[in-house]
C-alpha positions in Angstrom: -18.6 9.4 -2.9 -19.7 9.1 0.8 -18.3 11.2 3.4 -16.9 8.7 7.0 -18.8 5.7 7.4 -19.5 3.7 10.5 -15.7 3.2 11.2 -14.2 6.6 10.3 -16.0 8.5 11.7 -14.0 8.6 14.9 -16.4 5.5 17.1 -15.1 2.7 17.5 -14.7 0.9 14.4 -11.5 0.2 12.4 -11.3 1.8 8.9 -12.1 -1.1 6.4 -9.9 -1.2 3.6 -9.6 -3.4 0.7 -6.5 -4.1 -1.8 -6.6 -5.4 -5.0 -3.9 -6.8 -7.0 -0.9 -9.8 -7.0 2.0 -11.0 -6.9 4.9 -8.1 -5.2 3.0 -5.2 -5.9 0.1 -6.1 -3.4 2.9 -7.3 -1.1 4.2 -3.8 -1.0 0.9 -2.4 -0.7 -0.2 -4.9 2.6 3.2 -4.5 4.3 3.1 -0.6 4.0 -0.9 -0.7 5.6 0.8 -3.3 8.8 2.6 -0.2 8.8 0.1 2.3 9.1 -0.1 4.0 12.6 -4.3 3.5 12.3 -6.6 1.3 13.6 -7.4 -0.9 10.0 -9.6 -4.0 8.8 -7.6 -4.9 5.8 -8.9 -7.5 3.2 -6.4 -8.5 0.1 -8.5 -9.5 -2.5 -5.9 -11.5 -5.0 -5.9 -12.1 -8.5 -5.9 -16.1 -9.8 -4.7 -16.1 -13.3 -1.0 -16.8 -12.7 0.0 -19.6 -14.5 3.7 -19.5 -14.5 6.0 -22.1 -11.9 5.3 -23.5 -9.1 1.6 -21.9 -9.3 1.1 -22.7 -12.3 2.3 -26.4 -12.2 -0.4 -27.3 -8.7 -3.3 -25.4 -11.0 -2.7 -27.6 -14.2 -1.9 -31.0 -11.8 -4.1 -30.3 -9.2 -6.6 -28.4 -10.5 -6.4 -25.8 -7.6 -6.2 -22.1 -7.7 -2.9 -20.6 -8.1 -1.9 -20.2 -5.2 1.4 -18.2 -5.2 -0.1 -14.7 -5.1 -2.6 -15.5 -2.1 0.4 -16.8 -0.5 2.5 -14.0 -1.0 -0.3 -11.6 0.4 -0.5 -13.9 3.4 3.1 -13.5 4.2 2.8 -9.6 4.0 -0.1 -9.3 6.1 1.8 -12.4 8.7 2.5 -10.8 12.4 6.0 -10.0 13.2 7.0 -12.1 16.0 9.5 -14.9 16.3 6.8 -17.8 15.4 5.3 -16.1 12.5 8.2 -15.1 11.0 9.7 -18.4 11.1 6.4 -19.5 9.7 6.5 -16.8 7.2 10.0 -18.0 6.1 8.8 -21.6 5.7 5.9 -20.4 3.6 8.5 -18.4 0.9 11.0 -21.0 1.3 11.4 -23.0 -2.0 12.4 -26.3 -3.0 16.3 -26.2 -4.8 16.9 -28.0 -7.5 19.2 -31.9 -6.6 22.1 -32.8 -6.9 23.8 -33.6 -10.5 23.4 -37.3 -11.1 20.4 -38.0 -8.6 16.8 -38.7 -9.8 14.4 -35.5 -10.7 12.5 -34.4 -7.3 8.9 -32.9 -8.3 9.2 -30.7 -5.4 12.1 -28.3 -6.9 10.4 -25.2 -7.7 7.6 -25.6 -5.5 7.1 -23.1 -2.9 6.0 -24.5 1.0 3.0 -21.8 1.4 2.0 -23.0 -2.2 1.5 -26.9 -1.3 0.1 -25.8 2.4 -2.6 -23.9 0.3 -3.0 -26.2 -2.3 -3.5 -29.0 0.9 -6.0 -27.1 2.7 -8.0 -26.3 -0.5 -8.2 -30.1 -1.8 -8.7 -30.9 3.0 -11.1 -28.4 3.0 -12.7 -27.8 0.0 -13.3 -24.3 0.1 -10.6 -21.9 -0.9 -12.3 -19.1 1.4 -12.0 -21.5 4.3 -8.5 -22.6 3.3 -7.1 -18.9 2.8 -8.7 -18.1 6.7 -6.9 -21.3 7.9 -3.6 -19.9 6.9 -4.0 -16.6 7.9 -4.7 -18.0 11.7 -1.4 -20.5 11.0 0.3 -16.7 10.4 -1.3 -14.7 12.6 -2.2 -12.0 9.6 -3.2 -8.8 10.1 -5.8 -8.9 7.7 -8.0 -11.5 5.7 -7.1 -12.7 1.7 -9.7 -13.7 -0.5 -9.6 -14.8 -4.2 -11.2 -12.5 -6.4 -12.9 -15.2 -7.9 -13.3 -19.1 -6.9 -13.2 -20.3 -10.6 -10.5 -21.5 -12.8 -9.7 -18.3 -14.9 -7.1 -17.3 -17.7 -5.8 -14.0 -18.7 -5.2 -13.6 -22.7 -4.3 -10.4 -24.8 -4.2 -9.1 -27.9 -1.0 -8.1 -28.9 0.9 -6.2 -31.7 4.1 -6.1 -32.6 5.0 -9.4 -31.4 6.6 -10.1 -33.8 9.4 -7.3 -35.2 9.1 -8.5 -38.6 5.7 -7.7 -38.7 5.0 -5.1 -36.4 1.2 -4.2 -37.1 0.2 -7.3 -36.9 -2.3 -7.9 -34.2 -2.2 -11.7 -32.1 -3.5 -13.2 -29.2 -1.5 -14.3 -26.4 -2.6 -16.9 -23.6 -1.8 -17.1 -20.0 -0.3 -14.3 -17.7 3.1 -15.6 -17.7 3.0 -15.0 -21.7 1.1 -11.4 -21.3 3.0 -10.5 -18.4 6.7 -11.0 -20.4 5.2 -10.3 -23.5 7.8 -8.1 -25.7 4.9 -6.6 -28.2 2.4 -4.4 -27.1 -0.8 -5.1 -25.1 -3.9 -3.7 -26.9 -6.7 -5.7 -25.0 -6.6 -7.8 -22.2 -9.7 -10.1 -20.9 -10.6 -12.8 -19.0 -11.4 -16.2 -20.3 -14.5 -17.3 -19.4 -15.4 -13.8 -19.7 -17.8 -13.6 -17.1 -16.6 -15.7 -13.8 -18.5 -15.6 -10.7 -16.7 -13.1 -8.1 -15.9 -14.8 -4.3 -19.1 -13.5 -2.6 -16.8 -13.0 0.8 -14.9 -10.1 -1.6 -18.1 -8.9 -3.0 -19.4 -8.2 1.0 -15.9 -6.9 1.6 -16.3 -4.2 -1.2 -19.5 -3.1 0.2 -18.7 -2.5 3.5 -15.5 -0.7 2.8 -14.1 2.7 3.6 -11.7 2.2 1.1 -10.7 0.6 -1.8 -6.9 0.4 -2.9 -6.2 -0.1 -6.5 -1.6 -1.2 -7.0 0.7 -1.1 -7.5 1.6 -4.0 -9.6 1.7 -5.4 -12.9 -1.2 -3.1 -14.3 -2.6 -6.0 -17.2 -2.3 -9.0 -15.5 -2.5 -7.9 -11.6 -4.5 -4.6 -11.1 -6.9 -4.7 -14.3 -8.4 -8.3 -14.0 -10.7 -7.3 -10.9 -12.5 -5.0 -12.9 -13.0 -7.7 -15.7 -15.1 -9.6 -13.1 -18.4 -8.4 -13.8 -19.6 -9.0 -10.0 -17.0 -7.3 -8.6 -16.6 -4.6 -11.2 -19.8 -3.9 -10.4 -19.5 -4.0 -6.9 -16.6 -1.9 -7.2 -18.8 1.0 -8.6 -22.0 0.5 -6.1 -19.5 0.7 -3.0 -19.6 3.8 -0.9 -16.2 3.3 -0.4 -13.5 6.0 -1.1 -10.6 4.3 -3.8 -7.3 5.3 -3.6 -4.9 4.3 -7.0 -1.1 3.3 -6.4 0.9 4.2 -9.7 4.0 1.6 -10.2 7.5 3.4 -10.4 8.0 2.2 -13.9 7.3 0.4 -16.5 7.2 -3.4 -17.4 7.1 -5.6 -20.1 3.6 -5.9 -20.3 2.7 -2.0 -19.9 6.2 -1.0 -21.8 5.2 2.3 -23.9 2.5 2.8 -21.4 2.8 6.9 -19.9 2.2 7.1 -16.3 -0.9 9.1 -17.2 -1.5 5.9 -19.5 -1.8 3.4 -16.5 -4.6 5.8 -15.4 -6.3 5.8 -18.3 -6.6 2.2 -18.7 -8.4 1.9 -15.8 -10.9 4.4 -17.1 -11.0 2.0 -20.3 -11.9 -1.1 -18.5 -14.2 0.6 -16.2 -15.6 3.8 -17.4 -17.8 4.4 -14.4 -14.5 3.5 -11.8 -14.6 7.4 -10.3 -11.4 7.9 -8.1 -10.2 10.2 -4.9 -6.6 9.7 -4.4 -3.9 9.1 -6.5 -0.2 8.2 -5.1 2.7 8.7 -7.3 6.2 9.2 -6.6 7.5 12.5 -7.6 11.0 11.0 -9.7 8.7 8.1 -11.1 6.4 11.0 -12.7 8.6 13.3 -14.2 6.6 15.9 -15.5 3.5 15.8 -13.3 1.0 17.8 -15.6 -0.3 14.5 -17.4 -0.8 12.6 -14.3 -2.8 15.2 -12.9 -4.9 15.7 -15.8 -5.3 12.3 -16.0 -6.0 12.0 -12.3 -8.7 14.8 -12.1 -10.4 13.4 -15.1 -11.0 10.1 -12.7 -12.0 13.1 -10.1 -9.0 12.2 -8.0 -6.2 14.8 -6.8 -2.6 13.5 -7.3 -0.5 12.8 -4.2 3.5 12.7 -4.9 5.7 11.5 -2.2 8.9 10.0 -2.2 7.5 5.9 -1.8 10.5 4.2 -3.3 13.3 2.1 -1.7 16.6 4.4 -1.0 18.8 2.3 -3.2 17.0 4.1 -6.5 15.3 0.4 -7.6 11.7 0.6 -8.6 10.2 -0.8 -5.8 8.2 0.6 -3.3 9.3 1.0 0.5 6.7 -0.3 2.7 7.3 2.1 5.7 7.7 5.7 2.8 4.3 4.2 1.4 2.4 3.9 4.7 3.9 7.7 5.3 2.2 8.5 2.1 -0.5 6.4 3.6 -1.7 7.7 6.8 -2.8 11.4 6.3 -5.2 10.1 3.6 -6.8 6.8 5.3 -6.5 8.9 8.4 -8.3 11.9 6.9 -11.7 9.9 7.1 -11.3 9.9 10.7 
């Protein structure tokens, strides 16, 4: 690990961060950096295996990437005044189904952001270009990137789908499926299983301060960027620091997975992934002990703080997280 690079080392450089995940869990994660009382270069670099609604409709009909995640990391980094949040809102807002009795509408389900994307990609044709086009459109604090520029699926191998037989090993295709599956996730991979990694996140990763690893959905959000061979590469060359963001429970995809577990996959998929920080909320824990073994055997120390919402659901509170945040970004300054 390197000590403060060019900008955190107090000149006048911003601290360069980059997040890695989809879907709400890197939502969380942007919104609570906006929040972060420092001066920081965020990139989002976004998975683009979701093949579920509205995404997953424009990928198979228009051949584009999914473009729900990228647009929901877009909306977390968008500025908050009165423009960009009504921009913002017309980028979530989705198409409700028609009245009984009148003809089928092919926009119900689609989301706005997700056919401004899909637009600019197919205007454009360049999914970097089209994803920098939006983020001007929103003002973001921050740049999104995909992690990759090809068409990619997540599949699993999974046992106990089926009760009856409950050793029985199968392979299931598609995030959607892997992310709701009720057996238990063994192995997950990408198919091709070596696509090439965006070359704007690959610079990204090198010039970083940090890298931020969740929360989200560990298999089918978090894991994939290291199943990039580029970027999991990359990933291990950078002098960056990384920081990990544990989830506050468990899903369907990781159900049976310990807390310590989630860490421990990561060491799977990436053996040489070493790690500084972990952040973990205290009542999401439990007993700390094998989350800080598991932490220091990644050669991280383990962080608890209180980052959920107040109202006790498992979701993390953007302005608790950047709290958590601040003293440990900041402490590169």
């Amino acid at each position: 690990m390197r000590g403060p690079g060019p900008g955190a080392s107090g000149g006048p450089g911003p601290v360069r961060v980059v997040a890695f995940g989809g879907g709400h869990g890197l939502a969380a994660s942007l919104r609570a950096l906006r929040q972060c009382r420092l001066d920081l270069d965020i990139t989002a670099v976004v998975t683009v295996g979701d093949d579920g609604g509205s995404s997953g409709r424009l990928r198979t009909d228009r051949g584009s990437l999914p473009p729900g995640d990228l647009r929901q990391a877009l909306v977390a980094l968008a500025a908050d005044t009165p423009r960009t949040r009504r921009s913002a809102d017309l980028f979530q807002h989705r198409f409700t189904p028609v009245p009984a009795g009148q003809p089928d509408d092919p926009l119900v389900g689609h989301a706005v952001g997700n056919l401004v994307l899909c637009g600019l990609m197919e205007l454009l044709g360049d999914p970097v270009a089209a994803l920098d086009h939006a983020a001007r459109m929103l003002d973001a604090a921050g740049r999104v990137l995909p992690m990759s520029c090809d068409r990619v699926e997540i599949e699993a191998d999974v046992r106990g789908l089926d009760p009856a037989r409950p050793d029985e090993l199968v392979t299931v295709h598609g995030q959607h499926e892997v992310a709701v599956t009720t057996g238990r996730v063994e192995t997950v991979r990408l198919t091709p299983g070596a696509p090439a990694a965006c070359p704007q996140a690959l610079a990204a990763v090198a010039d970083a301060d940090w890298l931020i690893f969740g929360p989200g959905s560990w298999y089918t959000s978090v894991i994939p960027h290291l199943l990039v061979p580029e970027l999991a590469a990359a990933i291990v060359a950078s002098p960056a620091r990384r920081l990990v963001t544990l989830n506050l429970a468990a899903e369907l995809e990781t159900d049976g997975l310990s807390v310590a577990g989630h860490l421990a996959a990561l060491h799977r998929y990436l053996p040489e992934l070493a790690v500084d920080t972990v952040i973990a909320d205290g009542k999401a824990v439990g007993d700390p002990e094998p989350v800080n073994r598991a932490a220091e055997s990644l050669g991280a120390r383990l962080l608890l703080a209180p980052v959920a919402v107040s109202d006790g659901g498992p979701r993390h509170d953007p302005a608790a997280l950047a709290a958590a945040l601040v003293p440990v970004l900041g402490s590169a300054r």
